[in-house]
PyMOL Python script that loads the backbone (N, CA, C, O; Angstrom):
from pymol import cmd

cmd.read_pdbstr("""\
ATOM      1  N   UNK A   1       0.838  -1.166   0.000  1.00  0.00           N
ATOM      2  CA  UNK A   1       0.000   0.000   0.000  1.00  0.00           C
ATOM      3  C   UNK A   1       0.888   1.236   0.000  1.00  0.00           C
ATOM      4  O   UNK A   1       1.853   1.305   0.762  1.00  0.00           O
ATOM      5  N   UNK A   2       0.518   2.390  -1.000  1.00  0.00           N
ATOM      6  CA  UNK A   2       1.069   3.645  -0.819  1.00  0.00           C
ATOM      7  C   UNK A   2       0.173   4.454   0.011  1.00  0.00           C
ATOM      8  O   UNK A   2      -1.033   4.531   0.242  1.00  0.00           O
ATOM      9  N   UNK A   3       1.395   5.093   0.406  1.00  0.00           N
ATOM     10  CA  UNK A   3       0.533   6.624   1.181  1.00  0.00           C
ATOM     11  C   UNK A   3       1.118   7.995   0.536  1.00  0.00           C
ATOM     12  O   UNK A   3       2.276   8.118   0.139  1.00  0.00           O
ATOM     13  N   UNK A   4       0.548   8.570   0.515  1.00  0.00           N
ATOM     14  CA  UNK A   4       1.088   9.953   0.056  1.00  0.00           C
ATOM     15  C   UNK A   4       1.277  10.680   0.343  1.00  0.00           C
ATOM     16  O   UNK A   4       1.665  11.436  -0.548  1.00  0.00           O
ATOM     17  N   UNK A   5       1.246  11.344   1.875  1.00  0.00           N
ATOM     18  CA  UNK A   5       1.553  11.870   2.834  1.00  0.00           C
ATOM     19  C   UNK A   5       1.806  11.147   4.342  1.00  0.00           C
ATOM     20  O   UNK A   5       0.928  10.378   4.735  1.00  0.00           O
ATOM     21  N   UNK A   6       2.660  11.317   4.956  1.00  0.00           N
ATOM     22  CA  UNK A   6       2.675  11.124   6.375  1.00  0.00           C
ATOM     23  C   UNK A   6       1.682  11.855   7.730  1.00  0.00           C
ATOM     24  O   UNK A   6       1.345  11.357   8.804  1.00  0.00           O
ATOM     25  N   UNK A   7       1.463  12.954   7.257  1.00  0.00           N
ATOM     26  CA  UNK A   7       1.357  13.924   8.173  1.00  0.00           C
ATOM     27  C   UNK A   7      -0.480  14.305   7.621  1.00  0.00           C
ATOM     28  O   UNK A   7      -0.694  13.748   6.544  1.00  0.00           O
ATOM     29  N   UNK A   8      -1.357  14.863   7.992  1.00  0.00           N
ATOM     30  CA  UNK A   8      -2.661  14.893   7.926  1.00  0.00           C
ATOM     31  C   UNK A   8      -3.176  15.915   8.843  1.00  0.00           C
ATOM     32  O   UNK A   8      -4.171  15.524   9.454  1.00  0.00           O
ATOM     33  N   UNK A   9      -2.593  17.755   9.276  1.00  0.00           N
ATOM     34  CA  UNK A   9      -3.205  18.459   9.881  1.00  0.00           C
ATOM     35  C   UNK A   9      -2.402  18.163  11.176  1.00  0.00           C
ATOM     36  O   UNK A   9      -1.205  18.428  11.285  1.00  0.00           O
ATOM     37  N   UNK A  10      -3.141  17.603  12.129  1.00  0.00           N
ATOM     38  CA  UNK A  10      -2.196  17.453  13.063  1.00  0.00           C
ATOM     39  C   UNK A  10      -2.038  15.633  13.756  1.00  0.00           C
ATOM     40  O   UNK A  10      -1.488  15.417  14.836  1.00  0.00           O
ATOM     41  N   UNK A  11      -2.638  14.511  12.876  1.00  0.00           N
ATOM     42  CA  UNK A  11      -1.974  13.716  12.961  1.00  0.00           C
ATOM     43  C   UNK A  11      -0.717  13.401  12.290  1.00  0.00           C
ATOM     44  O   UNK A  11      -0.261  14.086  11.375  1.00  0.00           O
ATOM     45  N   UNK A  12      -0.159  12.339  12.769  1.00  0.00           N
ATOM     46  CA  UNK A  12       1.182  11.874  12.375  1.00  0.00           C
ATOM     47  C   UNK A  12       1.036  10.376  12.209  1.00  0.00           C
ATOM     48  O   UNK A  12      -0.063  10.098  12.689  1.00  0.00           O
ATOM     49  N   UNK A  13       1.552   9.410  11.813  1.00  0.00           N
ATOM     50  CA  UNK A  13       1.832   7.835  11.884  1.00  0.00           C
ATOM     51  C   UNK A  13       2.912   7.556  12.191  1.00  0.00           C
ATOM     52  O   UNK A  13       3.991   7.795  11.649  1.00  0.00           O
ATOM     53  N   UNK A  14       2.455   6.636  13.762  1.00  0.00           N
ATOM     54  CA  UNK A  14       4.209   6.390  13.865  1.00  0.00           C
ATOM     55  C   UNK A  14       3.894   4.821  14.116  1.00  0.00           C
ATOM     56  O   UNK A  14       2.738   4.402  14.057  1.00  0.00           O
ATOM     57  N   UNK A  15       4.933   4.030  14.383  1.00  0.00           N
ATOM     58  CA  UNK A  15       5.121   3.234  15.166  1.00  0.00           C
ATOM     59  C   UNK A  15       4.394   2.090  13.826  1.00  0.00           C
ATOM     60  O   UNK A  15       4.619   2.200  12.621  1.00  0.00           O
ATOM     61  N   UNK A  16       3.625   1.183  14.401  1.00  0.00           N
ATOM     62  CA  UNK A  16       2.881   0.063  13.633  1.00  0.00           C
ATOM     63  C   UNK A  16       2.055   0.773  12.344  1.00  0.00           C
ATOM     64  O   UNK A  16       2.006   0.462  11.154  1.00  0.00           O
ATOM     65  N   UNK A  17       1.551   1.652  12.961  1.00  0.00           N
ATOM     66  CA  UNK A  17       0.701   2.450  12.184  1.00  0.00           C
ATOM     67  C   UNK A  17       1.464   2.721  10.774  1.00  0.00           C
ATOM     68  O   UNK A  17       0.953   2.643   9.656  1.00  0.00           O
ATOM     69  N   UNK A  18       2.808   3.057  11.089  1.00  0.00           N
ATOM     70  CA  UNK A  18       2.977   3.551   9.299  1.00  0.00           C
ATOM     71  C   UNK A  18       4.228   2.570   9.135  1.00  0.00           C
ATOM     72  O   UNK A  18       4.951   3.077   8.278  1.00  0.00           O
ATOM     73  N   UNK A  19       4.731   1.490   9.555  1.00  0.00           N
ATOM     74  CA  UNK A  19       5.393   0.602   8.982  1.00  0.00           C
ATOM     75  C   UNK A  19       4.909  -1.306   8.951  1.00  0.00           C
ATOM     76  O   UNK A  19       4.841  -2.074   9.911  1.00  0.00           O
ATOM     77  N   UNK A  20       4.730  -1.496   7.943  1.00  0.00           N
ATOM     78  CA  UNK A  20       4.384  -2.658   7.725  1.00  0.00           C
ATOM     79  C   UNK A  20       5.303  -4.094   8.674  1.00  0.00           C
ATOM     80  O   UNK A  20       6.469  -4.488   8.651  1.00  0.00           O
ATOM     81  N   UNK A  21       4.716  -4.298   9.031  1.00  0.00           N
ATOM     82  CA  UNK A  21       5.610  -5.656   9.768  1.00  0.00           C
ATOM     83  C   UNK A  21       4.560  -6.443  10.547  1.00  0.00           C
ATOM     84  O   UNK A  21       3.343  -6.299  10.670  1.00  0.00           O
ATOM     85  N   UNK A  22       5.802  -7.690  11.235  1.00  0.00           N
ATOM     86  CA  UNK A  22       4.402  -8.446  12.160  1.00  0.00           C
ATOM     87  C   UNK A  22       4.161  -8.465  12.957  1.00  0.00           C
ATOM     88  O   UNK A  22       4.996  -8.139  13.801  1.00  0.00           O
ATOM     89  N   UNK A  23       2.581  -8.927  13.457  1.00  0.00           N
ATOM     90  CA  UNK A  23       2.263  -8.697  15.215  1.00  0.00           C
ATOM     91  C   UNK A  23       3.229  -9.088  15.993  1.00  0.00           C
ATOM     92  O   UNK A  23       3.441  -8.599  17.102  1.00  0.00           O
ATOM     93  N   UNK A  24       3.906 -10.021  15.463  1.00  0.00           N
ATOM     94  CA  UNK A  24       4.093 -11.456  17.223  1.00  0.00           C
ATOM     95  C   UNK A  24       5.751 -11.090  16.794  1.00  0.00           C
ATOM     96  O   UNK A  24       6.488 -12.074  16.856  1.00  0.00           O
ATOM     97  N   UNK A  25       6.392  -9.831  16.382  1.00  0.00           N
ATOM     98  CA  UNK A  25       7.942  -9.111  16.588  1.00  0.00           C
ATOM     99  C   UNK A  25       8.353  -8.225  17.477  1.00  0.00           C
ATOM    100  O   UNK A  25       9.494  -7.796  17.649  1.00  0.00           O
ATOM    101  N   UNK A  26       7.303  -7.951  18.074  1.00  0.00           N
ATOM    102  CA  UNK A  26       7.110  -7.159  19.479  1.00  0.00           C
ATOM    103  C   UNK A  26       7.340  -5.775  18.493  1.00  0.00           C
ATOM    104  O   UNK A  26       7.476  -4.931  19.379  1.00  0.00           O
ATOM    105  N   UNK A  27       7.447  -5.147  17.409  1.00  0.00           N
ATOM    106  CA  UNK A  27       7.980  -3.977  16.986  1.00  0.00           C
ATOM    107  C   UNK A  27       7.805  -2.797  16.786  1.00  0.00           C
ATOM    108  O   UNK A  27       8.512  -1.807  16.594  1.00  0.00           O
ATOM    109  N   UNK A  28       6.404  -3.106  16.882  1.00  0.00           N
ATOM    110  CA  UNK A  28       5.315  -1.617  17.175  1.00  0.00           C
ATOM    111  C   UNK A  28       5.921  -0.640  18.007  1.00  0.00           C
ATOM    112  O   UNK A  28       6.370   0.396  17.518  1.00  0.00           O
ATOM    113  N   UNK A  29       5.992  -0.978  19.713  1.00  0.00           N
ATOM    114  CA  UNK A  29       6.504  -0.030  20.532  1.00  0.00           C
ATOM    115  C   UNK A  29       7.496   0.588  20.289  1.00  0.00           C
ATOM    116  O   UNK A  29       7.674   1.770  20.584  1.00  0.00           O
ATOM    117  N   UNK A  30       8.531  -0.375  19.527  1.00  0.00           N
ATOM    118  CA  UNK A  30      10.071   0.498  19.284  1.00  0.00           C
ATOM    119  C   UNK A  30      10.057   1.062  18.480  1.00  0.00           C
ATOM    120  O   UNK A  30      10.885   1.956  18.654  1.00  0.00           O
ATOM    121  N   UNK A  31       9.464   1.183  17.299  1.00  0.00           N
ATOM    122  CA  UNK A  31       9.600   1.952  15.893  1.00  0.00           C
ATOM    123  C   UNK A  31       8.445   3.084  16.682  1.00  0.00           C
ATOM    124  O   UNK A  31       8.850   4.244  16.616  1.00  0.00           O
ATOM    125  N   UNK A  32       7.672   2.990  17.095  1.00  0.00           N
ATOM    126  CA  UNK A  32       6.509   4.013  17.501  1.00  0.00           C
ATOM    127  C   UNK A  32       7.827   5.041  18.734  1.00  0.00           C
ATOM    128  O   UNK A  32       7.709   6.251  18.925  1.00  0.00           O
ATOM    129  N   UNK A  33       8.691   4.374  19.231  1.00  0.00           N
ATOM    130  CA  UNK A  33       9.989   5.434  20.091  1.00  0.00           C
ATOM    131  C   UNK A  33      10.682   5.936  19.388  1.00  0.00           C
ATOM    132  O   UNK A  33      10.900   7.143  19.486  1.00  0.00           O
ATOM    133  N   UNK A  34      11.299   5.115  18.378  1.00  0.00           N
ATOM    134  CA  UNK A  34      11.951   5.750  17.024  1.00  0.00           C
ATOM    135  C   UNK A  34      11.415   7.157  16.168  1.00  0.00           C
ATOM    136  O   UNK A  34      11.963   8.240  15.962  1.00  0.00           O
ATOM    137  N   UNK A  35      10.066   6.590  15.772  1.00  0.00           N
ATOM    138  CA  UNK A  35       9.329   7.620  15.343  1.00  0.00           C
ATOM    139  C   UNK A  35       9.128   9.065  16.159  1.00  0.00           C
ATOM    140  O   UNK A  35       9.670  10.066  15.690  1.00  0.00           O
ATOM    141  N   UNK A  36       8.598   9.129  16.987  1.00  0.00           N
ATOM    142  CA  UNK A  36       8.155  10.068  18.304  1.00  0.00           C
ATOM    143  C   UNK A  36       9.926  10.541  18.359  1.00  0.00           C
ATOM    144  O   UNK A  36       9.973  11.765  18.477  1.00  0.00           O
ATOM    145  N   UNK A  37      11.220   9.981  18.312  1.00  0.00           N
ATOM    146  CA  UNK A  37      12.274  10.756  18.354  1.00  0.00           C
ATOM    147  C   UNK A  37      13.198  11.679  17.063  1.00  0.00           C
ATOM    148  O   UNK A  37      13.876  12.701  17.172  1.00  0.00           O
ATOM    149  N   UNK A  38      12.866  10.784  15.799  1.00  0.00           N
ATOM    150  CA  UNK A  38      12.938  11.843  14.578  1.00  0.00           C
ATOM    151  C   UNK A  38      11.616  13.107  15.009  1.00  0.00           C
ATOM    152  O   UNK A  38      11.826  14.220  15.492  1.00  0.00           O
ATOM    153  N   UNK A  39      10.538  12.620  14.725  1.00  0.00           N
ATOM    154  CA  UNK A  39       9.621  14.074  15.340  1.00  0.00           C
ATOM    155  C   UNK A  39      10.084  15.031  15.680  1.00  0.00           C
ATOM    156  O   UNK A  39      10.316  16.122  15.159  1.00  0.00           O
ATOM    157  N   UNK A  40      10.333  14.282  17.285  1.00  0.00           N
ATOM    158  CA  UNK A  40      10.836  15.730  18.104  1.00  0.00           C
ATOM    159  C   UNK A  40      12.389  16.079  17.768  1.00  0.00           C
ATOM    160  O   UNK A  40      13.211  16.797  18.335  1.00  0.00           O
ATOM    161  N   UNK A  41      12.418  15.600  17.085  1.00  0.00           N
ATOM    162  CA  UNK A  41      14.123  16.156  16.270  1.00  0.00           C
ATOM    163  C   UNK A  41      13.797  17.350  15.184  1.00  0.00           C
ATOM    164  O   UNK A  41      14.531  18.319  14.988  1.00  0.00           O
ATOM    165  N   UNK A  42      12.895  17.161  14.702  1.00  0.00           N
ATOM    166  CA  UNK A  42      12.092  17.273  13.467  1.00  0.00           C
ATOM    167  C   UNK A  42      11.601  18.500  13.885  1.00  0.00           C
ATOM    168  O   UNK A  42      11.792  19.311  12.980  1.00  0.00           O
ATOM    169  N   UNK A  43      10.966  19.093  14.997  1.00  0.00           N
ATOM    170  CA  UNK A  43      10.301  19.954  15.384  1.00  0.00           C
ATOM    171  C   UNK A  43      10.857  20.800  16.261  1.00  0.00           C
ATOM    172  O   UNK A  43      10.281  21.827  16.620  1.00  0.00           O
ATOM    173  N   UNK A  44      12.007  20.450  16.678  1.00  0.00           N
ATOM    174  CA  UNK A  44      13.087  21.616  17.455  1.00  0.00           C
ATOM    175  C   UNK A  44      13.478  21.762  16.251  1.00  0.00           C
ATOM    176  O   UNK A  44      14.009  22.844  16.501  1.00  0.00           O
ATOM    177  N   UNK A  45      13.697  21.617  15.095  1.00  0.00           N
ATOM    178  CA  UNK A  45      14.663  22.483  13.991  1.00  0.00           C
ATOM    179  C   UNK A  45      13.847  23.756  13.808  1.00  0.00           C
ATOM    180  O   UNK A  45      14.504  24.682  13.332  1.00  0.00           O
ATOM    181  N   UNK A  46      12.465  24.041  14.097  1.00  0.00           N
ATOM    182  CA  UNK A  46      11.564  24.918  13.812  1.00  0.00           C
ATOM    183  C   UNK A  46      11.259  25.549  15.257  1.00  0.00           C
ATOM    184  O   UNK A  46      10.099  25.887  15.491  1.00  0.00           O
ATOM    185  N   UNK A  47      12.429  25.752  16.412  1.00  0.00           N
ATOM    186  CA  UNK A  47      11.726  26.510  17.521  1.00  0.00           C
ATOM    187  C   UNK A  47      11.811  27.816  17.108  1.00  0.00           C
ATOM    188  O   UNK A  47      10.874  28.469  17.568  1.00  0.00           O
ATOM    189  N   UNK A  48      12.722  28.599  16.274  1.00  0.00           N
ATOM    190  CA  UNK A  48      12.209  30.502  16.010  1.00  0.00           C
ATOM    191  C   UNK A  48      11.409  30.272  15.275  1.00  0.00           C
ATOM    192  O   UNK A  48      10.988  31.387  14.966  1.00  0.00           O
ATOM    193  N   UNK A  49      10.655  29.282  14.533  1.00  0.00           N
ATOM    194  CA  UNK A  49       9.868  29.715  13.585  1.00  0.00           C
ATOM    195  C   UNK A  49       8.219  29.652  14.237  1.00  0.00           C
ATOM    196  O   UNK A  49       7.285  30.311  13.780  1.00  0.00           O
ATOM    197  N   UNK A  50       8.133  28.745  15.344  1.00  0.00           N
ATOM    198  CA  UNK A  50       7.056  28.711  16.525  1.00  0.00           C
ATOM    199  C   UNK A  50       6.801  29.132  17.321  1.00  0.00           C
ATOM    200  O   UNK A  50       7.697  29.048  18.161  1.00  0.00           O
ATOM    201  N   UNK A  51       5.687  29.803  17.754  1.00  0.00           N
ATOM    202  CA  UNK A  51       5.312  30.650  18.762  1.00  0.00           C
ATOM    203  C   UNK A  51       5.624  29.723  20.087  1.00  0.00           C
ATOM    204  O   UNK A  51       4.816  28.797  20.164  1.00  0.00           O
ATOM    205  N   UNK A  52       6.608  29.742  21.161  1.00  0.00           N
ATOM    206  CA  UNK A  52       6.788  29.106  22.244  1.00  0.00           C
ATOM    207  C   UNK A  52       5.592  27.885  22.766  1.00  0.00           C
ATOM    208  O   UNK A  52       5.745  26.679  22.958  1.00  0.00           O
ATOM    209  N   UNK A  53       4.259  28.837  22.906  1.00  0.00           N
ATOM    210  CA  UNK A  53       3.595  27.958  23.497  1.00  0.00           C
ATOM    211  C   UNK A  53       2.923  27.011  22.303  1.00  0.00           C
ATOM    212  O   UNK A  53       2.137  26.288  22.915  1.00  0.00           O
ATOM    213  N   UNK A  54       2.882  26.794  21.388  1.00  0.00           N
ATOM    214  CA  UNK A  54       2.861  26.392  20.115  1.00  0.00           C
ATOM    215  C   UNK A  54       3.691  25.083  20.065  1.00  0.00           C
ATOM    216  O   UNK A  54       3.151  24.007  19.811  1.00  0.00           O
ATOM    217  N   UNK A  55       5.206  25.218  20.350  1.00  0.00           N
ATOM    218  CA  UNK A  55       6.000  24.010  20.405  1.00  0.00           C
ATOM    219  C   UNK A  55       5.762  23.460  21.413  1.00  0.00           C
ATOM    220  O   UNK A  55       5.707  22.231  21.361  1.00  0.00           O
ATOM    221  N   UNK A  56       5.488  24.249  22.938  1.00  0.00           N
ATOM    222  CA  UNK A  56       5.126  23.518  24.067  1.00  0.00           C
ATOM    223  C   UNK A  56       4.196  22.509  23.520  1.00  0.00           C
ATOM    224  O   UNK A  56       4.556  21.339  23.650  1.00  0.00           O
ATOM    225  N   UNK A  57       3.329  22.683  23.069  1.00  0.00           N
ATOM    226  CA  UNK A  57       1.960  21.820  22.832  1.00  0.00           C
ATOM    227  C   UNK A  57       2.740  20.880  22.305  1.00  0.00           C
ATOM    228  O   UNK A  57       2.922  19.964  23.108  1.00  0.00           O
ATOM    229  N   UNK A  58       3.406  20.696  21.031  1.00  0.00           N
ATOM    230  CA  UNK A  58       3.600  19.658  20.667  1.00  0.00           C
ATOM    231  C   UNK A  58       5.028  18.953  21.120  1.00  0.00           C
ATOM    232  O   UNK A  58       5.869  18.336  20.467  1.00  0.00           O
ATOM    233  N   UNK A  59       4.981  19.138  21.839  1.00  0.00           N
ATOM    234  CA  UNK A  59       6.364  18.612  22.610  1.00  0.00           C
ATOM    235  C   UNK A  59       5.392  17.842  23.591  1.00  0.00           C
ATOM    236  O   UNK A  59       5.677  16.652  23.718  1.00  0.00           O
ATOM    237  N   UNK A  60       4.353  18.268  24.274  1.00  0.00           N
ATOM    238  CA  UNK A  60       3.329  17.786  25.112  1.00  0.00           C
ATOM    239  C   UNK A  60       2.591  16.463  24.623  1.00  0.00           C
ATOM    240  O   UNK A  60       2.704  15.524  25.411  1.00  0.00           O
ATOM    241  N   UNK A  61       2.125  16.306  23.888  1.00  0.00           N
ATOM    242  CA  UNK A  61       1.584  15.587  22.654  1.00  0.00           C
ATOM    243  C   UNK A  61       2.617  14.197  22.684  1.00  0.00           C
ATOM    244  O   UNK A  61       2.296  13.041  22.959  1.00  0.00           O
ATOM    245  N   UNK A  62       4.251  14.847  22.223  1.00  0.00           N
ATOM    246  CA  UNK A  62       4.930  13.766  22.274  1.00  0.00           C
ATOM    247  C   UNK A  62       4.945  12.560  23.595  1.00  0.00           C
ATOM    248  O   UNK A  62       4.858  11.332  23.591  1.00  0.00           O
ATOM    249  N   UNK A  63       5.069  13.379  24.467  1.00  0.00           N
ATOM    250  CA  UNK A  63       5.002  12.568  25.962  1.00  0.00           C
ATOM    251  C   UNK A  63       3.907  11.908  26.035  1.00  0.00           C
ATOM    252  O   UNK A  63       4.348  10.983  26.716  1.00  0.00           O
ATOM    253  N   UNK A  64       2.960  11.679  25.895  1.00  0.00           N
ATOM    254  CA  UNK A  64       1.904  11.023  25.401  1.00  0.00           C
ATOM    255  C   UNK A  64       1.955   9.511  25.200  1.00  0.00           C
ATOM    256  O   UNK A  64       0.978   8.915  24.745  1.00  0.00           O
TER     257      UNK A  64
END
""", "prot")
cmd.dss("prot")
cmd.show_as("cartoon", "prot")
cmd.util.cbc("prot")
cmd.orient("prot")
């Protein structure tokens, strides 16, 4: 299956959700930590370009 975007407003796909693999590899949780850490890599490159409480939120979100 293709996707054509990752990103959708303010969801994201991480973890099981946007990589194909199998239930019984335990791999969901770790690629879903993986994911959630490019992100927030991803989204401190843009702290002058965000209003403070703006990144707060989604830094908030991440902890989640």
């Amino acid at each position: 299956m293709s996707i054509k975007s990752w990103t959708s407003s303010r969801v994201v796909l991480l973890g099981d959700a946007a990589h194909a693999m199998s239930p019984i590899l335990g791999l969901g949780a770790n690629n879903a930590i993986q994911d959630a850490d490019k992100l927030s890599q991803a989204l401190l490159k843009y702290t002058d370009k965000l209003p403070l409480l703006r990144l707060l939120f989604h830094l908030d979100l991440l902890a989640l």
